[in-house]
MDTraj code that builds the backbone (N, CA, C; nanometers):
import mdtraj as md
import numpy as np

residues = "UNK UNK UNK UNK UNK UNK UNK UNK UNK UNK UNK UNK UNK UNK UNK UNK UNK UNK UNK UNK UNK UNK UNK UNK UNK UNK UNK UNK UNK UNK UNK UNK UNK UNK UNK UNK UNK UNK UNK UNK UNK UNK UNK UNK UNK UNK UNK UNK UNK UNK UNK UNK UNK UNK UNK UNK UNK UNK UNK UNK UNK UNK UNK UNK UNK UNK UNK UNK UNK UNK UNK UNK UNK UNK UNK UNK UNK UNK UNK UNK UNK UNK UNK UNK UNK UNK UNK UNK UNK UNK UNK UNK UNK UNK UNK UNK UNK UNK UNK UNK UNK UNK UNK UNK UNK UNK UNK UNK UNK UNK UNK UNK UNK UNK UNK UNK UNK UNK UNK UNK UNK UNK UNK UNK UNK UNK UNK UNK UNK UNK UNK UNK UNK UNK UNK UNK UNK UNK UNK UNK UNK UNK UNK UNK UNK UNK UNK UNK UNK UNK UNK UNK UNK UNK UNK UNK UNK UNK UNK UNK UNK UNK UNK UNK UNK UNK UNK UNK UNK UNK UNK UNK UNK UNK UNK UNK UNK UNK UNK UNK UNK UNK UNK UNK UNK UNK UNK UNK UNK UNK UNK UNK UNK UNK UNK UNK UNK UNK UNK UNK UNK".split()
xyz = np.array([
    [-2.8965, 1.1210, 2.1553],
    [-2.8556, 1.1455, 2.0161],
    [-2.9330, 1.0537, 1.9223],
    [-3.0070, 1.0885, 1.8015],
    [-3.0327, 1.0279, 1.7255],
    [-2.9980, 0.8894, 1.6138],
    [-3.0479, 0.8071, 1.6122],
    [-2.9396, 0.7447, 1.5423],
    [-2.8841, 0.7264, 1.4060],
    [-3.0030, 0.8379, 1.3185],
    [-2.9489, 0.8732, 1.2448],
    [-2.7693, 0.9501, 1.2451],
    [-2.8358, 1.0591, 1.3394],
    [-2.6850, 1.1429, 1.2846],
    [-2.5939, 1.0466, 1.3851],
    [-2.6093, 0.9339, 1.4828],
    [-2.5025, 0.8839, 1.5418],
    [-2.4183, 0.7894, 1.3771],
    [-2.4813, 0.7608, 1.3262],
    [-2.4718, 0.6828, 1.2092],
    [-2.3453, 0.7722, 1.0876],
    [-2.3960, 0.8819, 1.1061],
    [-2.3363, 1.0299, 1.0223],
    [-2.2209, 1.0404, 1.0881],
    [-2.1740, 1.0169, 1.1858],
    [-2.1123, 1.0706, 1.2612],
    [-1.9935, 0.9418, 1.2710],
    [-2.0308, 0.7994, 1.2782],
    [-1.9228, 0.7163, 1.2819],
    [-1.8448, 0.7029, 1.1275],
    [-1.9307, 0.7235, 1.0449],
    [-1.8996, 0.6801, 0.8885],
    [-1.8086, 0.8049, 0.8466],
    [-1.8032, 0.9533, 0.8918],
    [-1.7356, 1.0738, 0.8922],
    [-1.6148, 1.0104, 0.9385],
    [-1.6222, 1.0012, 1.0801],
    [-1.5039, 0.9406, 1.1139],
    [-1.3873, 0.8013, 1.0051],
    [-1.4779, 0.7249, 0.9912],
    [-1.4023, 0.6183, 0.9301],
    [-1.3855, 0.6506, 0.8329],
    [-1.4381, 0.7859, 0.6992],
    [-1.4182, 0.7809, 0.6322],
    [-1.2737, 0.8770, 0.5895],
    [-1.2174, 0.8862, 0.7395],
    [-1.0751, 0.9271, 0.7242],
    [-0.9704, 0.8369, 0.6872],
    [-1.0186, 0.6928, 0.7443],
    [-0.9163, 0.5962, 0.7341],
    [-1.0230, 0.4848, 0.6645],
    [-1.0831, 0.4890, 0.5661],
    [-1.2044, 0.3955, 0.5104],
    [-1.1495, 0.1940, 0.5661],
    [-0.9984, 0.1636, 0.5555],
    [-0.9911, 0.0097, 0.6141],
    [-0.8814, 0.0482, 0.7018],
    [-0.8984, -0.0275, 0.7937],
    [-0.7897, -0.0706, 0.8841],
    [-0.7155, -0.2363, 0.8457],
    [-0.6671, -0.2258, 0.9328],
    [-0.5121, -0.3546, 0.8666],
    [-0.6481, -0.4852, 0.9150],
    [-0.6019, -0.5398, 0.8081],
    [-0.6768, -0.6939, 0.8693],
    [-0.7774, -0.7148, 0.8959],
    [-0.8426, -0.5620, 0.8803],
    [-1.0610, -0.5774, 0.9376],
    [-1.0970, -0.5193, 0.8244],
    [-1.2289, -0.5991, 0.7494],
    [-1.2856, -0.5223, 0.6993],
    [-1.4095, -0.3561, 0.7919],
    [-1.4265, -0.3027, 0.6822],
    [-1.5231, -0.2060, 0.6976],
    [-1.6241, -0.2060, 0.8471],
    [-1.5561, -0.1467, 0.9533],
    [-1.6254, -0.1853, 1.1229],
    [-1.8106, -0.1645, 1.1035],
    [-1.8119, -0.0563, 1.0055],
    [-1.9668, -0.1022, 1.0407],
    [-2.0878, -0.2066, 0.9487],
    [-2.0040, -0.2914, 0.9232],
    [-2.0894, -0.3622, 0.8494],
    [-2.0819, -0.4697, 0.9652],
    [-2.0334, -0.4609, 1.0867],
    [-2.0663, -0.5521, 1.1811],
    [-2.2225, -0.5005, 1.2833],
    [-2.2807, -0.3913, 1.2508],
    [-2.4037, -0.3405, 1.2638],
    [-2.5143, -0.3823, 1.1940],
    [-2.5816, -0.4772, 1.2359],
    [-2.6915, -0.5241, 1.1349],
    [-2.8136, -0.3921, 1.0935],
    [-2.8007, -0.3043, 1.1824],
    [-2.9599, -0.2182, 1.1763],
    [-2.8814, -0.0988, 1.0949],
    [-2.7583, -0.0908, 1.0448],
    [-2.7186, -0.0025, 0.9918],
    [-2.8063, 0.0810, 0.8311],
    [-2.8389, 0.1739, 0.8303],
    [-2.9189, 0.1759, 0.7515],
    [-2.9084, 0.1568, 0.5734],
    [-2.9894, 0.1247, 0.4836],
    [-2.9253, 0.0994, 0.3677],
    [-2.8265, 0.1771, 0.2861],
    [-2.8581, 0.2975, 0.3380],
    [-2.7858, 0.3391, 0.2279],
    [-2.6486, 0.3458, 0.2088],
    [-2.6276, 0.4031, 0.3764],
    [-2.5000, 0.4093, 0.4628],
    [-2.4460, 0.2944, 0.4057],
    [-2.5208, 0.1214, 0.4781],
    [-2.4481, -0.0060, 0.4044],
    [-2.4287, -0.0079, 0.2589],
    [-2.4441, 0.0652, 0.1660],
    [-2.4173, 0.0673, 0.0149],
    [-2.3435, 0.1281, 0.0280],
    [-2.2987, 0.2516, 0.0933],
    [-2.1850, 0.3382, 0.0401],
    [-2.0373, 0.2791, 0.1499],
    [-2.0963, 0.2059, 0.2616],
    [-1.9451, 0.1445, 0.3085],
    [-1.9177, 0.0328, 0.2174],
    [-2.0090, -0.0322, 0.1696],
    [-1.9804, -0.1530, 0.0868],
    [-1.9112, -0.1242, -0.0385],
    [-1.9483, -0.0142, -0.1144],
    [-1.9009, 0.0498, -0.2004],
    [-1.7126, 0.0892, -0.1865],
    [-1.6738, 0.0985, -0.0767],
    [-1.5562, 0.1509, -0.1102],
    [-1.4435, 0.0779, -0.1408],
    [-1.3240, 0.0691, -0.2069],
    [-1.2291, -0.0167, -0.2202],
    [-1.0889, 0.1014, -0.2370],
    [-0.9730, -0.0342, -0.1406],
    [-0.8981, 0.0115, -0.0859],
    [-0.7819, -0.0150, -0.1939],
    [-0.6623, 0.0756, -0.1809],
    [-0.5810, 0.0240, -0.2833],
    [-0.4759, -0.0947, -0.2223],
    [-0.4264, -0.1381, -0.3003],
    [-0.3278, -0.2178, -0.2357],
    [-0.1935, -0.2758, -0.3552],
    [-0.1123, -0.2648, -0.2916],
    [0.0396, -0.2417, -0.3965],
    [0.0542, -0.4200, -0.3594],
    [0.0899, -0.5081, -0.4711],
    [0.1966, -0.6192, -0.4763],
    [0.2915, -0.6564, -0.5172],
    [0.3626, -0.6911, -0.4849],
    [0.5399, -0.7064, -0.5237],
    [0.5901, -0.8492, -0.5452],
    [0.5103, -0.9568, -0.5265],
    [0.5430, -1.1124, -0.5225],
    [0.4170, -1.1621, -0.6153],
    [0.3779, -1.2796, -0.5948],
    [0.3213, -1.3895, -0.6485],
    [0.2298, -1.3232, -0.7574],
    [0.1422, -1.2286, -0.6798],
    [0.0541, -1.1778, -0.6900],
    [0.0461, -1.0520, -0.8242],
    [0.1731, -1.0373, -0.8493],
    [0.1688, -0.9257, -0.9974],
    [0.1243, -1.0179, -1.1536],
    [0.1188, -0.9190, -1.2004],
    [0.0957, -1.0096, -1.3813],
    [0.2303, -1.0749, -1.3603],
    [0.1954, -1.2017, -1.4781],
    [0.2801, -1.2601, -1.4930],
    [0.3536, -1.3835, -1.3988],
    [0.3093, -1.3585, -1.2712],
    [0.3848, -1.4471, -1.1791],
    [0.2577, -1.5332, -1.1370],
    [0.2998, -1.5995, -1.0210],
    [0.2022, -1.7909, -1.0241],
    [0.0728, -1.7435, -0.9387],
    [0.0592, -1.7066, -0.8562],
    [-0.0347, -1.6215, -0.8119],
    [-0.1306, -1.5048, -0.9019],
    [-0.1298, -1.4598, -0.9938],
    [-0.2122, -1.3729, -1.0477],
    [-0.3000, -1.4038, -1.0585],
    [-0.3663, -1.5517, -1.0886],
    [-0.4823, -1.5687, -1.1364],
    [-0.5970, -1.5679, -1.0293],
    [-0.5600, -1.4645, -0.9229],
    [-0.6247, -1.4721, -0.8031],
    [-0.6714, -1.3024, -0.8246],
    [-0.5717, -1.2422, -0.8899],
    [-0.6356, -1.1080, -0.9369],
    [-0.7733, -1.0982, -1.0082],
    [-0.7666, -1.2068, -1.1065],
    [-0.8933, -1.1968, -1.1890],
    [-1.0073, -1.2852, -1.1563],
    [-0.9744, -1.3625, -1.0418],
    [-1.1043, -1.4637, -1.0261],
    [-1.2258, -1.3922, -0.9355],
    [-1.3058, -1.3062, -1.0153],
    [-1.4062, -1.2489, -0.9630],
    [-1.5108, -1.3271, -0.8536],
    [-1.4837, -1.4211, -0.8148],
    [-1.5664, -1.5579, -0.7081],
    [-1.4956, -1.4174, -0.6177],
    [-1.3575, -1.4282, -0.6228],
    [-1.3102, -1.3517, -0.4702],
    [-1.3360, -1.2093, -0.4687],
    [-1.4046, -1.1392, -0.5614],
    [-1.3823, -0.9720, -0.5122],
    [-1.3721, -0.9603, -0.6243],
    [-1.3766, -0.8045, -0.6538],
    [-1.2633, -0.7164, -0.7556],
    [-1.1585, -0.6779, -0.7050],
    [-1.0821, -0.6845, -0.8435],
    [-0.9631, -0.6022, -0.8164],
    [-0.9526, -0.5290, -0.9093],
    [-0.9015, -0.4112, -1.0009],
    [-0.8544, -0.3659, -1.0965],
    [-0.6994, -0.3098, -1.1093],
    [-0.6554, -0.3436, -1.1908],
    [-0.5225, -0.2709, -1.1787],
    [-0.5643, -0.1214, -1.2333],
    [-0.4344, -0.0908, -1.1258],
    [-0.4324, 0.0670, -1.1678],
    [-0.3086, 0.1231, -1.2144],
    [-0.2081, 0.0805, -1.1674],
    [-0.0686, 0.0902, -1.1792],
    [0.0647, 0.0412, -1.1592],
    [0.1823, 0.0821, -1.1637],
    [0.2746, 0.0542, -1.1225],
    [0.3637, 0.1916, -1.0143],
    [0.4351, 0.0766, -0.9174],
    [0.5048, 0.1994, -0.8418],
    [0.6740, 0.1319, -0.8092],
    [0.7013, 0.1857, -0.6726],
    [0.7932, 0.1401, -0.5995],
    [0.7737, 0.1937, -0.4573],
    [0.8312, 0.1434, -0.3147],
    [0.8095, 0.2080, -0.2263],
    [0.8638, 0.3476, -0.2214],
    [0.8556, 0.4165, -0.1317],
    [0.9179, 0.5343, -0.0604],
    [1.0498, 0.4864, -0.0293],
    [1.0283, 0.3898, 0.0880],
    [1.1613, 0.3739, 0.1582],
    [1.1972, 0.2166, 0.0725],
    [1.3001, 0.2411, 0.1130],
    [1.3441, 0.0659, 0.0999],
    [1.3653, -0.0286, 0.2050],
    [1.3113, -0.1556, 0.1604],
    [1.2851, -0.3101, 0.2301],
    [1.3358, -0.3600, 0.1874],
    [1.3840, -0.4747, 0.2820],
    [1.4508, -0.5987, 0.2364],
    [1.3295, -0.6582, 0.1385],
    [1.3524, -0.7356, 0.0035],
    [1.2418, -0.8198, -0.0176],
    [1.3198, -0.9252, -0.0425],
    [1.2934, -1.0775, 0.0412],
    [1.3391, -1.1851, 0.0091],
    [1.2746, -1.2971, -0.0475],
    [1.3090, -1.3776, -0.1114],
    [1.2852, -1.5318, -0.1194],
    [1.3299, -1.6086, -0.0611],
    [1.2222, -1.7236, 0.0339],
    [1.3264, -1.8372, 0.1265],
    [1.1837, -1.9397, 0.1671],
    [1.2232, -2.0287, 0.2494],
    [1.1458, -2.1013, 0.2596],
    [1.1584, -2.2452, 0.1879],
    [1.0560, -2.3404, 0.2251],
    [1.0386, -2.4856, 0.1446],
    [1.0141, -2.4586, -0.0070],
    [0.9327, -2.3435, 0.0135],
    [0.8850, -2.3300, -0.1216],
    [0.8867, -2.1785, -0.2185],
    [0.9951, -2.1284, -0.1807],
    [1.0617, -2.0004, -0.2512],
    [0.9402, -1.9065, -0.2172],
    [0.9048, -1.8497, -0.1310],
    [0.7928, -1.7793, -0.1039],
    [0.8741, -1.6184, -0.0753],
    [0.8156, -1.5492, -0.1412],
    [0.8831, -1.3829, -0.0954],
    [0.8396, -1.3114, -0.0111],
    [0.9027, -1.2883, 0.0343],
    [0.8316, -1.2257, 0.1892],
    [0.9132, -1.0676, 0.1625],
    [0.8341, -0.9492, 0.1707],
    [0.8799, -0.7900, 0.2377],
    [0.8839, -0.8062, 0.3825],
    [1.0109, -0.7711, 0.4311],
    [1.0126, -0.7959, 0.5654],
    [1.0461, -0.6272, 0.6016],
    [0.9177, -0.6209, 0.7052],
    [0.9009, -0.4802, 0.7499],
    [1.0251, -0.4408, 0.8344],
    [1.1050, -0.4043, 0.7488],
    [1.2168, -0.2867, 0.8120],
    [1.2486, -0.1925, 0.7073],
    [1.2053, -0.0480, 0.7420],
    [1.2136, 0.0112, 0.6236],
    [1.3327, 0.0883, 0.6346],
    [1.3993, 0.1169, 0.5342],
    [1.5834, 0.2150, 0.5577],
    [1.6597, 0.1104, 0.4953],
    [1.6398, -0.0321, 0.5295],
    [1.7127, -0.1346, 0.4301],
    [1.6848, -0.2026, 0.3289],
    [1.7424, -0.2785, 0.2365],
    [1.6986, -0.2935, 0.1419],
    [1.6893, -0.2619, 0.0185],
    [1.6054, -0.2643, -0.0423],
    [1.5857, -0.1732, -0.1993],
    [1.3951, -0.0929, -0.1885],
    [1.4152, 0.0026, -0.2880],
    [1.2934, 0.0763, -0.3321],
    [1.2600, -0.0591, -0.4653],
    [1.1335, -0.1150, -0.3788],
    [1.0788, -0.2475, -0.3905],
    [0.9436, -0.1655, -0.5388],
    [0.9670, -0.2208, -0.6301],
    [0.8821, -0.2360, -0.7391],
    [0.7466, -0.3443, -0.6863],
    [0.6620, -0.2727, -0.7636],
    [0.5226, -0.3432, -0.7452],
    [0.4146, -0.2987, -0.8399],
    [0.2936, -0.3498, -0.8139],
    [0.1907, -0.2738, -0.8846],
    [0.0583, -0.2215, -0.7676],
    [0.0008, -0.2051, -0.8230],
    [-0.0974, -0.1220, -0.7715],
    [-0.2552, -0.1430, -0.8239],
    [-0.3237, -0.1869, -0.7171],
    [-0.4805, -0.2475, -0.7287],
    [-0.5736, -0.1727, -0.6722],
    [-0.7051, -0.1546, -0.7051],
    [-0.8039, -0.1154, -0.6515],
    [-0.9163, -0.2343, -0.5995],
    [-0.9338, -0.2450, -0.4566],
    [-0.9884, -0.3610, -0.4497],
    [-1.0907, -0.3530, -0.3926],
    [-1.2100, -0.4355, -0.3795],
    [-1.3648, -0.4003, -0.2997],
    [-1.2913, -0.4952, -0.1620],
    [-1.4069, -0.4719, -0.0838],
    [-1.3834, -0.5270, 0.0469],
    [-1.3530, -0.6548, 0.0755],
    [-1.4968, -0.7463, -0.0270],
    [-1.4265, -0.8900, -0.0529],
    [-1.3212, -0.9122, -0.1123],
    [-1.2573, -0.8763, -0.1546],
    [-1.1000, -0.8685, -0.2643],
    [-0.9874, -0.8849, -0.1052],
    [-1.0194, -0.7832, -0.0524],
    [-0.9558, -0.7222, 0.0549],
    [-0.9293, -0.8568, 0.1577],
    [-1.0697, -0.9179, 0.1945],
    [-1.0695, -1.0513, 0.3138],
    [-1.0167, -1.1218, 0.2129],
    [-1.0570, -1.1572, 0.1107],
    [-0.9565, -1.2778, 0.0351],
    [-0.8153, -1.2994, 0.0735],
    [-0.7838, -1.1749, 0.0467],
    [-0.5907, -1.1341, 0.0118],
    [-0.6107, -1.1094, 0.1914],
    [-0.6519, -1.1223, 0.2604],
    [-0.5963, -1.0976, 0.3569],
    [-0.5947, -1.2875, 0.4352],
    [-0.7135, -1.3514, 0.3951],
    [-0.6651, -1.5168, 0.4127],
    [-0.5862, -1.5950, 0.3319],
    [-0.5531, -1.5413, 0.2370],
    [-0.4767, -1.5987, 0.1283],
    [-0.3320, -1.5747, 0.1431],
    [-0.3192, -1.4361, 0.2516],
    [-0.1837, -1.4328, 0.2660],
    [-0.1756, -1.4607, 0.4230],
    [-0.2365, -1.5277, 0.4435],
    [-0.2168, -1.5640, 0.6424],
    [-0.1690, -1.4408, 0.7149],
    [-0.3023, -1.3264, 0.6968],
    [-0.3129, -1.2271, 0.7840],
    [-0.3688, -1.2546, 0.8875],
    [-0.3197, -1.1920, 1.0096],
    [-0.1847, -1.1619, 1.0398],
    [-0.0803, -1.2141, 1.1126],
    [-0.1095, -1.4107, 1.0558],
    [0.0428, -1.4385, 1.1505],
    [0.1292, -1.4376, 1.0754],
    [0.1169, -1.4710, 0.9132],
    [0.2345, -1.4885, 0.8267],
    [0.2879, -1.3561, 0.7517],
    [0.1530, -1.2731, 0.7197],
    [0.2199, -1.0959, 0.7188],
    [0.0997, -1.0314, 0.7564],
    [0.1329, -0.9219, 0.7565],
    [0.0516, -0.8194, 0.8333],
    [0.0682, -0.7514, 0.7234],
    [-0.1388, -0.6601, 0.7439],
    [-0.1259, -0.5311, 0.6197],
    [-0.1128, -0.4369, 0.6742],
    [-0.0311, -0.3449, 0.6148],
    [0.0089, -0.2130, 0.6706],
    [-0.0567, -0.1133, 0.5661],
    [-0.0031, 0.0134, 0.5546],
    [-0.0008, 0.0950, 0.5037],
    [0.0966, 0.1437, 0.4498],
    [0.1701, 0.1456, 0.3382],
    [0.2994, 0.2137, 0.2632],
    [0.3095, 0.2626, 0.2044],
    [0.3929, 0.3874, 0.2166],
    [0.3779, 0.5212, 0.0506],
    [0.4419, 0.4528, -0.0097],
    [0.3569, 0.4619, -0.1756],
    [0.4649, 0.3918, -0.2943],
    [0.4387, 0.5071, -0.3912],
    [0.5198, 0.5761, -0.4365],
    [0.6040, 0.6183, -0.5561],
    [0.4946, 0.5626, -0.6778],
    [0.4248, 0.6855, -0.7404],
    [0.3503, 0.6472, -0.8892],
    [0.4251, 0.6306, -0.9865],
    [0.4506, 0.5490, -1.0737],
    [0.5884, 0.5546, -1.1441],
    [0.5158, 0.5681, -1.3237],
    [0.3829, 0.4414, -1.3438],
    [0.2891, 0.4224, -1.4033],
    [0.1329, 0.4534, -1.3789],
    [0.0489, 0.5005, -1.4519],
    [-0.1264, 0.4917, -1.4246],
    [-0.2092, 0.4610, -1.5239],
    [-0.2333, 0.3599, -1.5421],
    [-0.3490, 0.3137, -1.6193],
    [-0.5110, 0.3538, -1.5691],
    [-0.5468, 0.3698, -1.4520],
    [-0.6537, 0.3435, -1.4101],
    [-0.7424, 0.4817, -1.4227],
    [-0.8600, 0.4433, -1.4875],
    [-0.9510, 0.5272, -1.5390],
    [-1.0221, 0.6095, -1.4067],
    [-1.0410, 0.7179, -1.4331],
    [-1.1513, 0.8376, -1.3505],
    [-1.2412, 0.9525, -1.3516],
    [-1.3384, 0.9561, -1.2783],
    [-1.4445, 1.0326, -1.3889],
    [-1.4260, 1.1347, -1.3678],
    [-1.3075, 1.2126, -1.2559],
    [-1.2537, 1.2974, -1.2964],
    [-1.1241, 1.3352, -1.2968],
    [-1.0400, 1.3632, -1.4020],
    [-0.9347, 1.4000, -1.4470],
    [-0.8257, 1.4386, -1.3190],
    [-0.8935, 1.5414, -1.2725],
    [-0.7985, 1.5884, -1.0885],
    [-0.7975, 1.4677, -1.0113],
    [-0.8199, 1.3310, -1.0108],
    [-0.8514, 1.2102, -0.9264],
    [-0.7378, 1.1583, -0.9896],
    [-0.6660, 1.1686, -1.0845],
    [-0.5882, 1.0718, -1.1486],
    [-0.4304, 1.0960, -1.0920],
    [-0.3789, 1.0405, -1.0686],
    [-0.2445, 1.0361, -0.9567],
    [-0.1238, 1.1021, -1.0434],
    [-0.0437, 1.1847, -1.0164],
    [0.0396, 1.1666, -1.1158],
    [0.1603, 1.1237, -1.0940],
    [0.2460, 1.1317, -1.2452],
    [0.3883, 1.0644, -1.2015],
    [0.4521, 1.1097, -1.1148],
    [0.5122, 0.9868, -1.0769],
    [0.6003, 1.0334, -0.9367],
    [0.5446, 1.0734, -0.8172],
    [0.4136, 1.1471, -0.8130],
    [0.3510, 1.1207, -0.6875],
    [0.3269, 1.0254, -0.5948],
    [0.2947, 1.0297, -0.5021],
    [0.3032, 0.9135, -0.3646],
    [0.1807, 0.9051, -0.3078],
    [0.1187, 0.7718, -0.3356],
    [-0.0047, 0.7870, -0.2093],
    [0.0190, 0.6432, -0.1207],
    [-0.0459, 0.6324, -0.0793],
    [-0.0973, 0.5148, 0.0430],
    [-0.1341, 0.3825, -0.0364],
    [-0.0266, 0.2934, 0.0012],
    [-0.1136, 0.1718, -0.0444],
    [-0.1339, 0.0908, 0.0814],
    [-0.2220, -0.0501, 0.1062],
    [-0.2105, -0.1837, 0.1946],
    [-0.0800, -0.2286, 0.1331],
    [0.0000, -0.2722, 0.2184],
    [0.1514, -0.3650, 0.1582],
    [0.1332, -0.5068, 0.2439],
    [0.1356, -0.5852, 0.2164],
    [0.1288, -0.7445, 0.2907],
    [0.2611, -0.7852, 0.3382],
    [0.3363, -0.6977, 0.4584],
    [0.4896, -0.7301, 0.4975],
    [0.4920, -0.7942, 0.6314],
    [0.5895, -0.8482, 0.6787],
    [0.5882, -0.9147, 0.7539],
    [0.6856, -0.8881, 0.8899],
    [0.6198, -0.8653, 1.0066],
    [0.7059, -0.8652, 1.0958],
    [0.8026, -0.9996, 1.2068],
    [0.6961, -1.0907, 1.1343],
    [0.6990, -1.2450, 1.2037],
    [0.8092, -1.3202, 1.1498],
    [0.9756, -1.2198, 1.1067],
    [0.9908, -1.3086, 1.0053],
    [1.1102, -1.4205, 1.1141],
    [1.1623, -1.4646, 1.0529],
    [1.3115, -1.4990, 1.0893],
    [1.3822, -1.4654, 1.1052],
    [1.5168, -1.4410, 1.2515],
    [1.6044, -1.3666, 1.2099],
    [1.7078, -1.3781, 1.0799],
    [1.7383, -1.5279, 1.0337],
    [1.8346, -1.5394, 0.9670],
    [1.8185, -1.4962, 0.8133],
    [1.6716, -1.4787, 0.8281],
    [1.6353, -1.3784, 0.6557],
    [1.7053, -1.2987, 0.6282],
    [1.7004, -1.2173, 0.7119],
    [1.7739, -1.1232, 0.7221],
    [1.9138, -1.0962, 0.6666],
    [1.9969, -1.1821, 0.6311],
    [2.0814, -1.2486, 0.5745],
    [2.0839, -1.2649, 0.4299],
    [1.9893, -1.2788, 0.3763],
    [1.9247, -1.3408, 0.2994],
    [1.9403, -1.2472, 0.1892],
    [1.9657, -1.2795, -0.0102],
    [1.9978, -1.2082, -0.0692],
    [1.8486, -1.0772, -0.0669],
    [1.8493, -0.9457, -0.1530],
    [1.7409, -0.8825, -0.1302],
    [1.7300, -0.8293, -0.2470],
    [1.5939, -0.8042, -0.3342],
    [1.5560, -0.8164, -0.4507],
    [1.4706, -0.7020, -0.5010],
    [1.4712, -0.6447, -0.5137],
    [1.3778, -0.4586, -0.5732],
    [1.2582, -0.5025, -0.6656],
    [1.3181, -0.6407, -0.7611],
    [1.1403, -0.6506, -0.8302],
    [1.1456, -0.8280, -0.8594],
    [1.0454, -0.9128, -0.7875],
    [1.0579, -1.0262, -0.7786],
    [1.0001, -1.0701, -0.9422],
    [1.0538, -1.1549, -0.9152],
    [1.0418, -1.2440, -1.0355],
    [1.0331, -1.3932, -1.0564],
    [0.9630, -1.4929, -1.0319],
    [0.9474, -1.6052, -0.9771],
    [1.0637, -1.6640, -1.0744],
    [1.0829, -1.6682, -1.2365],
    [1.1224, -1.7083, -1.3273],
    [1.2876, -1.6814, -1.3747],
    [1.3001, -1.6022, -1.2354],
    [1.4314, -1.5035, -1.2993],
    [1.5462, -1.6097, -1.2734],
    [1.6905, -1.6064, -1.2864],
    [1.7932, -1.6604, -1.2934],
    [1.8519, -1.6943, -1.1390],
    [1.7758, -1.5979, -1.0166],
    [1.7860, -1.6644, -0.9166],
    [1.8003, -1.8269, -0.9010],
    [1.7024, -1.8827, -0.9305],
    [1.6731, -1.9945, -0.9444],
    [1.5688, -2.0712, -0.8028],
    [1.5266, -1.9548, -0.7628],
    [1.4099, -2.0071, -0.6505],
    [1.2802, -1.9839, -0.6961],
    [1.2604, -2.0766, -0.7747],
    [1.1163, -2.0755, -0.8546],
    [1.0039, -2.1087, -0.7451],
    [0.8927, -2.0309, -0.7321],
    [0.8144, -2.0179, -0.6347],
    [0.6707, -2.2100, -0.6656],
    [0.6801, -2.2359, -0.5651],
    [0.5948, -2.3726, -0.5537],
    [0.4639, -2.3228, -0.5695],
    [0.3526, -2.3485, -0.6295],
    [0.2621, -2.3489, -0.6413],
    [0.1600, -2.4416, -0.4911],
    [0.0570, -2.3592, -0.4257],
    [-0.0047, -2.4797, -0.2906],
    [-0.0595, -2.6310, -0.3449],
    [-0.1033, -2.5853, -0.4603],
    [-0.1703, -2.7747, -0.5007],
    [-0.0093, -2.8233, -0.5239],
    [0.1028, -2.7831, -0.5556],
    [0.2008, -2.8549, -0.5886],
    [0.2839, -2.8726, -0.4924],
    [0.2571, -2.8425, -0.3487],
    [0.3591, -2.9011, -0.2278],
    [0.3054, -3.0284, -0.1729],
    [0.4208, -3.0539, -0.0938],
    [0.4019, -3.2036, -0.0149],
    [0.2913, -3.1663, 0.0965],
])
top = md.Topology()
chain = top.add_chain()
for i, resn in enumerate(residues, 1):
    res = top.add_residue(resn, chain, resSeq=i)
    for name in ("N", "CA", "C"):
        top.add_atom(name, md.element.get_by_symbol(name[0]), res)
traj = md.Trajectory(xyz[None], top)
C-alpha cells in the first residue's frame, strides 16, 4: 500500500473521533507525516465545556486568554444532558464533577473551542488523568455566540452536541456526601472560596 493513501486512510479514520481523552492528535507522533496532512491535523480544535475555575469570572479564567497556552474561544453556554454531582471540597475549595451521571444536577457551564495546545495545557493543568479524566459529554446549547462561515454550522438552541468535560472518577467516597451545585461559583454565599496555586501552603 502506498503511503500516501495509507496516510488518507488513517486521518479518515480519526477524523471520526478528531481527539481522544488525554492524547493529543495520534498522528502528529509520525515525523514523515506529510505537510499538509500535518496542517490540517494541527488545524483542528476540540470543544470543551467548563463548569469550575475555569469560566468567566471565576479565579482560573485567566488561563482562557493567555495565548502562551493555545487558543481558546468561547462559543457558548450550556448545561449537561444528564445530571452530576458537582462538588466543592478539599484544602483548597477545589470543584470537582464527579463522574456519575443520573445524580446530581444538570450542571451549567460554558463552552470553548480549543486548538490542540489549549487542549495539553487544560489537560496538565487539570492533572489529567489522575486528578480528572477527559471524557466526552452531551451538553444542552442553551446560548451561542460563536461565529461561522456557514450559517448551517451554527448549533442551535437547545440542541446537544459533544463536549471534553474534565470529571473525575478518582474521587473520594465521602464526596459523595457532599453538598451538590448546578452552577459553581467561587464567590457565592457557600463560603468555600476557591485558593488560588501561588496562594497555598
Amino acid at each position: 500500500m502506498g503511503g500516501n493513501l495509507l496516510w488518507h486512510l488513517l486521518l479518515a479514520i480519526w477524523s471520526m473521533n478528531p481527539f481522544n481523552a488525554c492524547k493529543p492528535c495520534p498522528v502528529r507522533c509520525f515525523v514523515e507525516l506529510p505537510g499538509a496532512f500535518r496542517k490540517r491535523c494541527k488545524s483542528r480544535m476540540a470543544r470543551v465545556f467548563v463548569y469550575g475555575t475555569l469560566k468567566k469570572g471565576q479565579p482560573n479564567y485567566q488561563h482562557m486568554l493567555n495565548g502562551t497556552h493555545g487558543i481558546a474561544k468561547f462559543q457558548g453556554r450550556g448545561h449537561t444532558v444528564e445530571k452530576y454531582p458537582l462538588v466543592i471540597t478539599g484544602k483548597y475549595n477545589i470543584p470537582f464533577l464527579l463522574n456519575i451521571p443520573g445524580t446530581g444536577h444538570h450542571v451549567i457551564g460554558e463552552i470553548y473551542s480549543v486548538d490542540d495546545q489549549m487542549l495539553q495545557f487544560l489537560d496538565e493543568f487539570e492533572g489529567c488523568p489522575d486528578m480528572y479524566q477527559r471524557t466526552l459529554v452531551r451538553i444542552v446549547v442553551v446560548e451561542w455566540e460563536g461565529k461561522s462561515s456557514a450559517p448551517e454550522e451554527r448549533p442551535a438552541v437547545n440542541s446537544i452536541m459533544e463536549c471534553f468535560v474534565y470529571s473525575t472518577t478518582t474521587y473520594q467516597p465521602a464526596w459523595i456526601n457532599l453538598p451538590y451545585y448546578d452552577n459553581y461559583d467561587s464567590l457565592e454565599n457557600h463560603g468555600l472560596h476557591y485558593v488560588l496555586r501561588e496562594n497555598r501552603d
